[in-house]
C-alpha positions as CSV (number, residue, x, y, z in Angstrom):
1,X,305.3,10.8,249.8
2,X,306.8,13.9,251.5
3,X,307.6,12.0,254.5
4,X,309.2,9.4,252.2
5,X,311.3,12.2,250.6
6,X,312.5,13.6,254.2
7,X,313.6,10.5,255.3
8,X,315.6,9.1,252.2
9,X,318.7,9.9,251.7
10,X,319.3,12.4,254.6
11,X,321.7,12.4,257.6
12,X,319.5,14.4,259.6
13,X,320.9,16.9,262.2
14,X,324.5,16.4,261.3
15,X,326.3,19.3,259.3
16,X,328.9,17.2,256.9
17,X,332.4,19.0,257.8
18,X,334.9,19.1,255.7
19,X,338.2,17.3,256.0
20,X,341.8,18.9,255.3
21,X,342.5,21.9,253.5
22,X,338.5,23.6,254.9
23,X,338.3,26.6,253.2
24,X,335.8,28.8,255.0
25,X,334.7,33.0,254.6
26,X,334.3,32.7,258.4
27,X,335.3,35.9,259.8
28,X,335.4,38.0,263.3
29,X,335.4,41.6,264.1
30,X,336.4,43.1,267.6
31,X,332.6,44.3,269.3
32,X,334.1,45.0,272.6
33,X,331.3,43.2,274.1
34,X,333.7,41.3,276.8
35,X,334.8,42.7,279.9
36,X,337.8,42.1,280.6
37,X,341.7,43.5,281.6
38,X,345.6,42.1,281.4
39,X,344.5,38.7,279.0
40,X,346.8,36.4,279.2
41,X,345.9,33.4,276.4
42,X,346.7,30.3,276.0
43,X,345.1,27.0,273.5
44,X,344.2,24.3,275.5
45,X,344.8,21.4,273.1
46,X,342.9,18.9,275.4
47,X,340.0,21.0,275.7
48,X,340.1,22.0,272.1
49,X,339.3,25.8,273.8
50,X,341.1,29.5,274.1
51,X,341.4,30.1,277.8
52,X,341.7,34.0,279.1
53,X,342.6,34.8,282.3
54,X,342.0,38.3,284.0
55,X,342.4,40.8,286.2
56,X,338.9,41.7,286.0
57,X,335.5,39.4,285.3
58,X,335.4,36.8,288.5
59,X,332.3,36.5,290.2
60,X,332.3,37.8,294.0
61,X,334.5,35.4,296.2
62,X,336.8,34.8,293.8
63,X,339.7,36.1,291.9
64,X,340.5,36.8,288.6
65,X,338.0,36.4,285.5
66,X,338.3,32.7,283.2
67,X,336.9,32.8,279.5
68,X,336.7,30.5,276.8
69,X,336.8,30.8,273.3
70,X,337.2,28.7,270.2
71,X,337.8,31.3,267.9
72,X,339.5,33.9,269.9
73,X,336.2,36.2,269.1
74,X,333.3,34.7,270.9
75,X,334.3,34.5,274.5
76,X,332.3,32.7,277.4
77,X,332.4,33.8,280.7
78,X,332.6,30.8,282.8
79,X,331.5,30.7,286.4
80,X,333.3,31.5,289.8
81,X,336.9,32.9,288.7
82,X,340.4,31.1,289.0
83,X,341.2,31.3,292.5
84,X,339.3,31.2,295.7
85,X,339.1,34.6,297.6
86,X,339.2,32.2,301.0
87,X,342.0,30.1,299.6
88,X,343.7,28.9,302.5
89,X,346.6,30.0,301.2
90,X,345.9,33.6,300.0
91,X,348.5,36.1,301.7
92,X,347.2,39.1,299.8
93,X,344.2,41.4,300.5
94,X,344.0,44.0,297.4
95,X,345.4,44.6,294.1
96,X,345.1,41.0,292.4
97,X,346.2,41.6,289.0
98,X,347.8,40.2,285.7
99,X,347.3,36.4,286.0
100,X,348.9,34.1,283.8
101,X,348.6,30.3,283.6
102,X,351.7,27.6,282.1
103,X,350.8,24.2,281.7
104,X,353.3,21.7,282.0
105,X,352.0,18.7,279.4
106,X,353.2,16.2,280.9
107,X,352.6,16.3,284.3
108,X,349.0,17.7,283.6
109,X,349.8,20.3,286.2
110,X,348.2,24.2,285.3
111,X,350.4,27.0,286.9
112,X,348.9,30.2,287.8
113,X,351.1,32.7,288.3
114,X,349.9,36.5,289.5
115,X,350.5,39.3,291.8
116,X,348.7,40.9,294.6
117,X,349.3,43.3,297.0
118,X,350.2,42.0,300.8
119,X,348.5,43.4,304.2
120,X,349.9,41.7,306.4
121,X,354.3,41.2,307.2
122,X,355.1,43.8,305.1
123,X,358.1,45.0,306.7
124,X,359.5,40.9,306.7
125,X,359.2,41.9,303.0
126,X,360.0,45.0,302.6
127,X,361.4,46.4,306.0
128,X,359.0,49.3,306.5
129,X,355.8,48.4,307.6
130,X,353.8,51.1,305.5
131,X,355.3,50.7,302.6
132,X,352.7,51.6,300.3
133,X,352.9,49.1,296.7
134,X,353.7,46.3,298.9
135,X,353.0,43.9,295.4
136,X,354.8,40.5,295.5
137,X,354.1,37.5,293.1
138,X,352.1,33.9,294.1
139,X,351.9,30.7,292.3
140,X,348.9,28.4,292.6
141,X,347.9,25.1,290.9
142,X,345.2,23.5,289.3
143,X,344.4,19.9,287.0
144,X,342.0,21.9,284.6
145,X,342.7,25.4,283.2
146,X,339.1,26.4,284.4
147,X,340.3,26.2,287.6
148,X,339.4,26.9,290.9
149,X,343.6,26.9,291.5
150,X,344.9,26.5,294.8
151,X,347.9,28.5,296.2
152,X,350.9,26.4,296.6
153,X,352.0,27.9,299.5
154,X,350.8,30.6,302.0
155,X,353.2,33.8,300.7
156,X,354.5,34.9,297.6
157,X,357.9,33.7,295.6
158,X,360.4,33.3,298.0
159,X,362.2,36.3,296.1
160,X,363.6,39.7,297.7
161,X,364.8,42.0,295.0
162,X,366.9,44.7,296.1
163,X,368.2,47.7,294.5
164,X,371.1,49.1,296.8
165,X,372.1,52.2,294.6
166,X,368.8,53.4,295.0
167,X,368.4,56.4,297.0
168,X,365.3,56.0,298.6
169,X,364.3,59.1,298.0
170,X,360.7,58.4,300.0
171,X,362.0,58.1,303.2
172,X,362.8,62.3,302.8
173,X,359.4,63.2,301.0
174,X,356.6,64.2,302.9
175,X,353.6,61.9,303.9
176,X,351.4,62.5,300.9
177,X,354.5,60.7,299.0
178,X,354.1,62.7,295.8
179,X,356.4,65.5,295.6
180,X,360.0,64.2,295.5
181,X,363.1,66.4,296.1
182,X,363.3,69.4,293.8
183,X,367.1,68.5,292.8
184,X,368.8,65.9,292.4
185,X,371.9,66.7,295.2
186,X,368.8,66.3,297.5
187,X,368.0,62.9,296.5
188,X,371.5,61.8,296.9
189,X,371.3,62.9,300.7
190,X,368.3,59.9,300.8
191,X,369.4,56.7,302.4
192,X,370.8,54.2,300.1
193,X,368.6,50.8,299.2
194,X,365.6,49.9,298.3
195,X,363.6,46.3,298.1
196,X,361.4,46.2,294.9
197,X,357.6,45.7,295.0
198,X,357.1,43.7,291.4
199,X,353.8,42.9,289.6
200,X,352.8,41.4,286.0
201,X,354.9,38.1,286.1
202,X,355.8,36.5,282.7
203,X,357.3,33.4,282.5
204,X,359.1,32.3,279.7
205,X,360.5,28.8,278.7
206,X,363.6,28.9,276.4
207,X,364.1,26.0,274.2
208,X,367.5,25.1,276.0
209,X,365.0,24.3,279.1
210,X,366.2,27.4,280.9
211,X,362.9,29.5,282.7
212,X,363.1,32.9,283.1
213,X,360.7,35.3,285.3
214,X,360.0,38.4,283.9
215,X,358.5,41.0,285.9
216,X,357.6,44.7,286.1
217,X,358.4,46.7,289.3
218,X,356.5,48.9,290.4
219,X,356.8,52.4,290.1
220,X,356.9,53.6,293.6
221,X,360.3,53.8,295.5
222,X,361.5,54.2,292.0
223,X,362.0,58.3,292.0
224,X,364.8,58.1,288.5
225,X,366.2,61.9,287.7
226,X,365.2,63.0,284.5
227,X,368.2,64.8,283.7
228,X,366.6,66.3,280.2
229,X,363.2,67.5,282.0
230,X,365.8,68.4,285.2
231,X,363.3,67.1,287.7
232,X,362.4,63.3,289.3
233,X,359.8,61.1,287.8
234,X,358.6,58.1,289.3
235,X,359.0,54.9,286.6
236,X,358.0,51.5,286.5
237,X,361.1,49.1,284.9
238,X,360.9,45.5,283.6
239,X,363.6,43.5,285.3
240,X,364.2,39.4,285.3
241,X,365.6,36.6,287.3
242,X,366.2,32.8,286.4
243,X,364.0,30.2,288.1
244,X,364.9,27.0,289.0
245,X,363.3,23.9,287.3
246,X,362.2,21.9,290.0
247,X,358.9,23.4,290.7
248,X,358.1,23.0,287.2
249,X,358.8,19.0,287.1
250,X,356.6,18.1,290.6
251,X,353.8,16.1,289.5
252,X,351.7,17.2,292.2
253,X,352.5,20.5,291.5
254,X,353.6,21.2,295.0
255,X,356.8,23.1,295.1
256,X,357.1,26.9,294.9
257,X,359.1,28.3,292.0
258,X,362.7,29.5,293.2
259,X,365.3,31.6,292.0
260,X,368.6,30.4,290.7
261,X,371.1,30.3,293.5
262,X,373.2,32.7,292.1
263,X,370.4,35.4,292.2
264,X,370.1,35.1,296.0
265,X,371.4,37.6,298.4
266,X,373.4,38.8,295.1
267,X,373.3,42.5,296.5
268,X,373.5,41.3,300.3
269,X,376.1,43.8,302.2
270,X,379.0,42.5,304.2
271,X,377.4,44.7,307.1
272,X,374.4,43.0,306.8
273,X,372.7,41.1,309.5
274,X,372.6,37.1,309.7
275,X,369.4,36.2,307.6
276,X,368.7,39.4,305.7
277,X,367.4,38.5,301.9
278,X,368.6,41.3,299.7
279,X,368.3,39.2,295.9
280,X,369.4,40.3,292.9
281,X,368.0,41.0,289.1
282,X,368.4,42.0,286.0
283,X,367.2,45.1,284.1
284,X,365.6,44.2,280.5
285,X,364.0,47.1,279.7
286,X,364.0,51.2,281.3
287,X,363.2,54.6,279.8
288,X,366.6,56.0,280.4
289,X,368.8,53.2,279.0
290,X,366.4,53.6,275.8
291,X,364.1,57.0,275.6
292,X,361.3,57.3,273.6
293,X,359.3,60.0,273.4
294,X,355.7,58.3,273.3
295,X,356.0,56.9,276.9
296,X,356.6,60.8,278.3
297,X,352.5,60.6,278.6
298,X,352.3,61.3,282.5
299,X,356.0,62.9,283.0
300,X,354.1,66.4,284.1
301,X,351.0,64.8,285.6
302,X,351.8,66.7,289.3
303,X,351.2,70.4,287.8
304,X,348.6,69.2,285.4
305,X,346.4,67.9,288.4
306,X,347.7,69.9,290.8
307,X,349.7,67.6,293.1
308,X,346.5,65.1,293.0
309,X,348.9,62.9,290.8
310,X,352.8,61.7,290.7
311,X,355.0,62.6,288.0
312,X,355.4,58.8,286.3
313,X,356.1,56.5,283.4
314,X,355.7,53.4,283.3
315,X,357.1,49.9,281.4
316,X,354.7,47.1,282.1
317,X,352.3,43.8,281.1
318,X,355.4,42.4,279.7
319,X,355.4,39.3,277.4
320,X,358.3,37.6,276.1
321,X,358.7,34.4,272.6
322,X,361.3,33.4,270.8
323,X,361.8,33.2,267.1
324,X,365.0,31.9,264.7
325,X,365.9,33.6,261.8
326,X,368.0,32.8,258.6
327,X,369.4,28.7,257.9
328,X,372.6,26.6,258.4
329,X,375.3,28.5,260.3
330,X,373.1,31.4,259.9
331,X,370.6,30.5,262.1
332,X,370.6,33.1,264.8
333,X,367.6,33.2,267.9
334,X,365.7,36.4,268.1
335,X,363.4,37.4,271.6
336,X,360.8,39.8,270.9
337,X,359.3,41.3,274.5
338,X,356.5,43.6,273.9
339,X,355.6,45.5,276.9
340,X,352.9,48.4,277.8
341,X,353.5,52.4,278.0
342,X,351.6,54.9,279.9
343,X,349.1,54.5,282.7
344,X,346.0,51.9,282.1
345,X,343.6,54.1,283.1
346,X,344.0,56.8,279.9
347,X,343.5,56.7,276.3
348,X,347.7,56.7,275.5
349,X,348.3,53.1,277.3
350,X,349.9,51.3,274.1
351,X,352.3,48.6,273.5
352,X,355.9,48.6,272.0
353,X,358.7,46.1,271.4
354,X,362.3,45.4,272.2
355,X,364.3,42.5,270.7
356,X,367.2,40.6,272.0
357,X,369.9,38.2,271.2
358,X,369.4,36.7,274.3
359,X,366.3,36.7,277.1
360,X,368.3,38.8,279.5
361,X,369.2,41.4,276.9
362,X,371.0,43.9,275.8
363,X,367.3,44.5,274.7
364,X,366.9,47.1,272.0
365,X,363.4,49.1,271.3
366,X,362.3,49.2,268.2
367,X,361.6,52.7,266.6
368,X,358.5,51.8,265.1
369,X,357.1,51.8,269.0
370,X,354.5,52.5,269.5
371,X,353.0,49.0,267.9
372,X,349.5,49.4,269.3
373,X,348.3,52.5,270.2
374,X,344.3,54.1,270.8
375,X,342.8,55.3,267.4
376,X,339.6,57.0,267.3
377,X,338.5,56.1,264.0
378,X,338.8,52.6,265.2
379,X,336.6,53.6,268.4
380,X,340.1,52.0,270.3
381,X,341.6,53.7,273.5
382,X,343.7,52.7,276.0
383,X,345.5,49.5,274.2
384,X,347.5,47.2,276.2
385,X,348.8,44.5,278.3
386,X,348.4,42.0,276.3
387,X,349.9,38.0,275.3
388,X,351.0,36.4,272.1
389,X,349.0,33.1,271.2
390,X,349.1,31.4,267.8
391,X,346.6,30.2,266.0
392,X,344.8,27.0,266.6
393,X,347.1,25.0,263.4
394,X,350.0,27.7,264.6
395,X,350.0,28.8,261.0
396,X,349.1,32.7,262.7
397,X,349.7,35.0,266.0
398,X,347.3,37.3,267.5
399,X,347.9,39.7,270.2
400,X,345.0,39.7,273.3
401,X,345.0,42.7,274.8
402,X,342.1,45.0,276.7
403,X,341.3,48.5,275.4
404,X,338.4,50.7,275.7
405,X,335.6,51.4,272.8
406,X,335.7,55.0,274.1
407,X,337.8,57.4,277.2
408,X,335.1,56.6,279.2
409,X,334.4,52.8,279.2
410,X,335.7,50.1,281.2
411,X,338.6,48.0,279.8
412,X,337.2,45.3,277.7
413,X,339.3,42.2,275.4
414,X,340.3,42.7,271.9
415,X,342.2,39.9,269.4
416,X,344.6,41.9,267.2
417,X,346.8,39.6,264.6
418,X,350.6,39.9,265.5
419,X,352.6,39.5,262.7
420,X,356.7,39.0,263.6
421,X,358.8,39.4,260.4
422,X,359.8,38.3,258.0
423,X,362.6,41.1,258.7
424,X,364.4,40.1,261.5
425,X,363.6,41.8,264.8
426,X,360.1,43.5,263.0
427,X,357.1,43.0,264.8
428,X,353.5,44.5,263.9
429,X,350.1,44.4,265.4
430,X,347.1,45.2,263.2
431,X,344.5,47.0,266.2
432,X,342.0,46.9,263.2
433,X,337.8,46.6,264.6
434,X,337.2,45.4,261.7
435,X,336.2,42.3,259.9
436,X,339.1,39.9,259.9
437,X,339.5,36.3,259.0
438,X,338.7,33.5,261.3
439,X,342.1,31.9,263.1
440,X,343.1,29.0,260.7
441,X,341.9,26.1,262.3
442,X,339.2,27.5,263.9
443,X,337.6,25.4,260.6
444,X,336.0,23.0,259.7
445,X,332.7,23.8,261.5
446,X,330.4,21.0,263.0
447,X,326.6,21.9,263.4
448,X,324.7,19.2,265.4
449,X,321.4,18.7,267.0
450,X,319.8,17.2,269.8
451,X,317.6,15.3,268.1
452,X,317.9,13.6,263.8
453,X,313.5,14.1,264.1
454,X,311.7,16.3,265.0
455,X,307.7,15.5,266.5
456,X,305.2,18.3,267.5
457,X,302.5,17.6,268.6
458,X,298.7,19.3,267.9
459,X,298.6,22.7,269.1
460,X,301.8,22.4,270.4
461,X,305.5,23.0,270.3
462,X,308.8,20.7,269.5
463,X,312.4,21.4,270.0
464,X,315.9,20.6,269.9
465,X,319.3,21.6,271.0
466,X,322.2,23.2,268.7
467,X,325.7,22.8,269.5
468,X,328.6,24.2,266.9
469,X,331.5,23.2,267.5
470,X,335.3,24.0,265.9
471,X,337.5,21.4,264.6
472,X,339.3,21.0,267.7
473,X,335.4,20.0,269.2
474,X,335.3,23.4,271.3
475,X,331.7,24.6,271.9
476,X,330.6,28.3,270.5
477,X,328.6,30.0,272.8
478,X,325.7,30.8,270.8
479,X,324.4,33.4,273.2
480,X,327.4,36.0,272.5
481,X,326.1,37.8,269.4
482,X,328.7,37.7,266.8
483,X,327.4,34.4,266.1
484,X,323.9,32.3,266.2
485,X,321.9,30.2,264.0
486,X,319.3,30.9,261.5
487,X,316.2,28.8,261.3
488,X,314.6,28.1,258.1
489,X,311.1,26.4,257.5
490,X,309.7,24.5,254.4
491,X,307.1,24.7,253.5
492,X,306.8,28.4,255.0
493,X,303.2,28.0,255.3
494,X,303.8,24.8,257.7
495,X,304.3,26.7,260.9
496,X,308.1,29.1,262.2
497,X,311.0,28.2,263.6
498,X,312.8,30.2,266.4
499,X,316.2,29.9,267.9
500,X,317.3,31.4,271.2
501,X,320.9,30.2,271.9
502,X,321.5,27.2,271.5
503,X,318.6,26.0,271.3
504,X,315.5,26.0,268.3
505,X,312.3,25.7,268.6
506,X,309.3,24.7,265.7
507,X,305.5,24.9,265.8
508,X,303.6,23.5,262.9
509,X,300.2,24.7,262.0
510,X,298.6,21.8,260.9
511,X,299.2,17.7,261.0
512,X,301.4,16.6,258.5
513,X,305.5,17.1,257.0
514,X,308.2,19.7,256.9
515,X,311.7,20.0,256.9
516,X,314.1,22.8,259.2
517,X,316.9,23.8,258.0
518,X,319.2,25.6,260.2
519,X,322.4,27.2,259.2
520,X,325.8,29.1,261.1
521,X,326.0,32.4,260.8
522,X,328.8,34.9,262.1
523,X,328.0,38.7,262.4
524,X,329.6,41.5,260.6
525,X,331.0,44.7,261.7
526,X,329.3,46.9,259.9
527,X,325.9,45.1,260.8
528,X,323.7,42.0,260.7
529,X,324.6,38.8,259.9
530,X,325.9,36.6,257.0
531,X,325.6,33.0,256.4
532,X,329.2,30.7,256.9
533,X,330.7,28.6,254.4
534,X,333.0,25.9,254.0
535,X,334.9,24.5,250.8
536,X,331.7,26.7,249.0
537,X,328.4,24.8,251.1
538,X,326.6,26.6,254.0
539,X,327.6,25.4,257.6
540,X,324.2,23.9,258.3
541,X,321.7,20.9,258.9
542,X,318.6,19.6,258.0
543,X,315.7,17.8,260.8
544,X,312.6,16.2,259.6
545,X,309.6,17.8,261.1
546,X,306.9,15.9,261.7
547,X,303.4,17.4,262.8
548,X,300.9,14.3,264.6
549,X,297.4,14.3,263.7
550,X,296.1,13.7,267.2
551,X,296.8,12.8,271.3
552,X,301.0,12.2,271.4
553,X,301.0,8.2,270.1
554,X,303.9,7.7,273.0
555,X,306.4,9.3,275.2
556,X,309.5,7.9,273.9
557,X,311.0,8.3,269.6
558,X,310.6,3.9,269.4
559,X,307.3,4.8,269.5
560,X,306.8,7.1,266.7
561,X,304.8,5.3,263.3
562,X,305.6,7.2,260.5
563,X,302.6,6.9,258.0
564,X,303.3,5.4,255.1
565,X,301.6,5.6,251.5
566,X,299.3,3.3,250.2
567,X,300.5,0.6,247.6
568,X,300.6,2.0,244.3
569,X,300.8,5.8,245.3
């Protein structure tokens, strides 16, 4: 009759979910468990999954780490990394950093976009041939956003940004390049013009269709005199140029990105010889047309480490949306960039905001800056370089940045909720590690098994798989620890149930009937584990267990004879 009672009225293997409106105590804290640097995010609506792509994480031959994530939480590693290091059309040899990745919906096309520092034609590039950040941006393609993407062309952007006020100020140092001029009449005797090595490309579609390139350049050849500390410091400076459209239509994602015409040879001399590049671009964001005090972490860096370091500051990992504010004729657009401080490698790298009227600026800093900053009782260092994803109904934003659990650690990825508003031009980050509600729409969970029965045989073992899956049908990886699946025998004397992953496994005792009941659970911060509901009923699902008295009856489930109970019992 207990065999009768399992198999009546039972969907086995199946957790019910629940339909609209899931109300679930689902939560996630940050365990900085996964290594990782520079996230960029994006939801993958086909896929149903969070994809992160960084600098860090790929396996050896490749570049740049991919993980997945339903939940922005429990991230999967995946295999290989997002390009080939033997990409035929690789140009650079070191310093592979800060990829990001656009998808264009309708041609199916994924765009990676990243920088990387070049080792060979450096002077075509940047007319010296030693020139030491030699950092330019690529592009390269895939049809899935695991990748592996392949470069659309061999070399960077066909983009030379040229400063020609610049005194370049290196061409006078020494060769350790880390002592500038001690005044500033000195400088001015340096040679004027510069081309701009540029990292950490953003791209950023307006609503108007207009595409925008944002990118940081780098510090060096960028000696700036600090007329309040009366010496030089060498600065990194967000700057942007205007892209044309075409590369982003190509359904075979086969054209290189461009800049608008009127950006090229902008800052070309009349002097200048036939087919010299010298492109223009425009500032966004710099400490001296906007000082604040908290990115002064590394200003005195040369007499603290006594000459081992540069003087610097730096304004980079920039990321760039668009919001509206007010109704009617009041309607107004507001661009919030956030953007990183301070070197990566120490505990004050944090994050801080400007806002804009328009994507090119006059961009103003907010005073509340910094936004995201390291805080010890949080066991959070070195905050940064991060992007702005929403939510998988778009009802939320969350910040993905990498920090450090202590000074000493590695960088490793943290989901922070981003909050912009509802003042006009406010935005906060909350860099809690503590227990936070799931993303809306992570919900409702879906807990299925392999298999609806469940047959062990005689001193034996059975088993089944367990996959749970979000709403949008993205996989958890049960492995990462800050979720899994509890296992639950009945009767209790019958036999145990384990689970490793995604998978459970049951021996029985002795011949006869038992049901396993296995349920989602999502760890806490503070320890252990806790049961997850939805709408008030566990995430879970129930499989008949059967134990044979004897020899296997068959091989395949057709073959299984379920006793039944005499007449009249």
């Amino acid at each position: 009759m207990f065999v009768l009672m399992l198999l009546s009225g039972l969907v086995p293997g199946i957790a019910q979910a629940a339909g609209a409106g899931t109300r679930t105590d689902a939560t996630y804290f940050n365990d900085a468990k996964t290594p990782g640097a520079d996230p960029y995010v994006r939801f993958d609506k086909a896929s149903g999954y969070y994809y992160a792509y960084s600098t860090e994480g790929a396996d050896p031959g490749y570049q740049f780490g991919v993980y997945r994530s339903p939940d922005l939480a429990t991230w999967e590693r995946l295999p290989g990394g997002a390009l080939r290091a033997d990409d035929p059309g690789n140009w650079a040899h070191d310093w592979f950093w800060a990829p990001e990745v656009y998808l264009n919906e309708r041609t199916g096309v994924y765009f990676l976009f990243y920088s990387g520092r070049m080792n060979t034609g450096v002077a075509e590039h940047f007319k010296y041939p030693d020139f030491e950040e030699a950092s330019k941006v690529g592009v390269a393609v895939s049809k899935s956003p695991a990748g592996p993407f392949t470069n659309i062309a061999a070399g960077p952007i066909d983009y030379f940004p040229y400063d020609p006020d610049y005194h370049d100020v290196n061409l006078i140092m020494d060769a350790e390049q880390k002592k500038p001029p001690a005044t500033l009449a000195e400088g001015e005797t340096a040679p004027l013009g510069t081309y701009l090595p540029f990292i950490d490309p953003n791209v950023f579609f307006d609503d108007d269709g207009r595409i925008y390139l944002y990118f940081s350049r780098n510090a060096y050849r960028n000696w700036v005199w600090d007329h309040d500390l009366g010496k030089y410091v060498e600065e990194s400076n967000i700057y942007a140029v205007e892209l044309t459209g075409d590369w982003w239509q190509d359904p075979l994602g086969a054209t290189m990105p461009a800049v608008q015409p009127p950006y090229r040879n902008r800052n070309l001399a009349p002097g200048d010889p036939p087919g010299t590049r010298k492109d223009g671009f425009t500032p966004i964001l710099s400490y001296g047309a906007d000082k604040q005090d908290w990115e002064n972490a590394h200003v005195d860096d040369y007499a603290k480490t006594g000459g081992a370091k540069k003087d610097r500051r730096w304004a980079e990992g920039s990321t760039t949306v668009k919001t509206y504010t007010g109704t009617g004729v009041h309607r107004r657009a507001v661009y919030y960039l956030t953007y990183s401080a301070n070197n990566y490698e120490n505990e004050f790298y944090g994050v801080g905001y400007a806002v804009s009227d328009s994507p090119l600026g006059p961009w103003r800093k907010s005073e509340a800056n910094p936004v995201l900053s390291q805080d010890p009782a949080e066991h959070l260092y070195s905050t940064g370089h991060g992007s702005m994803v929403s939510s998988p109904d778009g009802r939320r934003q969350y910040y993905v940045h990498h920090g450090r659990p202590s000074t000493v650690d590695s960088r490793r990825i943290y989901t922070a909720g981003l909050r912009l508003g509802p003042v006009a031009g406010r935005l906060t980050i909350d860099g809690t590690t503590s227990d936070r509600p799931i993303p809306p729409g992570v919900a409702p969970f879906r807990l299925r098994t392999g298999d609806r029965l469940l047959r062990v045989p005689p001193q034996g073992t059975g088993g089944t798989t367990i996959e749970v899956t979000s709403a949008a049908g993205a996989a958890f990886d049960l492995t990462d620890p800050l979720n899994r699946v509890r296992a639950e025998l009945k009767p209790a004397s019958a036999g145990t149930a384990t689970v490793e992953g995604g998978r459970v496994t049951v021996r029985l005792r002795d011949p006869g009937a038992a049901l396993l009941t296995l349920t989602y659970q999502r760890a806490k911060a503070a320890g252990g584990y806790t049961d997850v509901h939805q709408n008030g009923t566990p995430v879970s699902a129930r499989i008949p267990v059967l134990g044979l008295p004897g020899p296997d009856p068959g091989q395949g489930k057709d073959q299984l004879r379920v006793p039944m109970p005499p007449s009249g019992g």
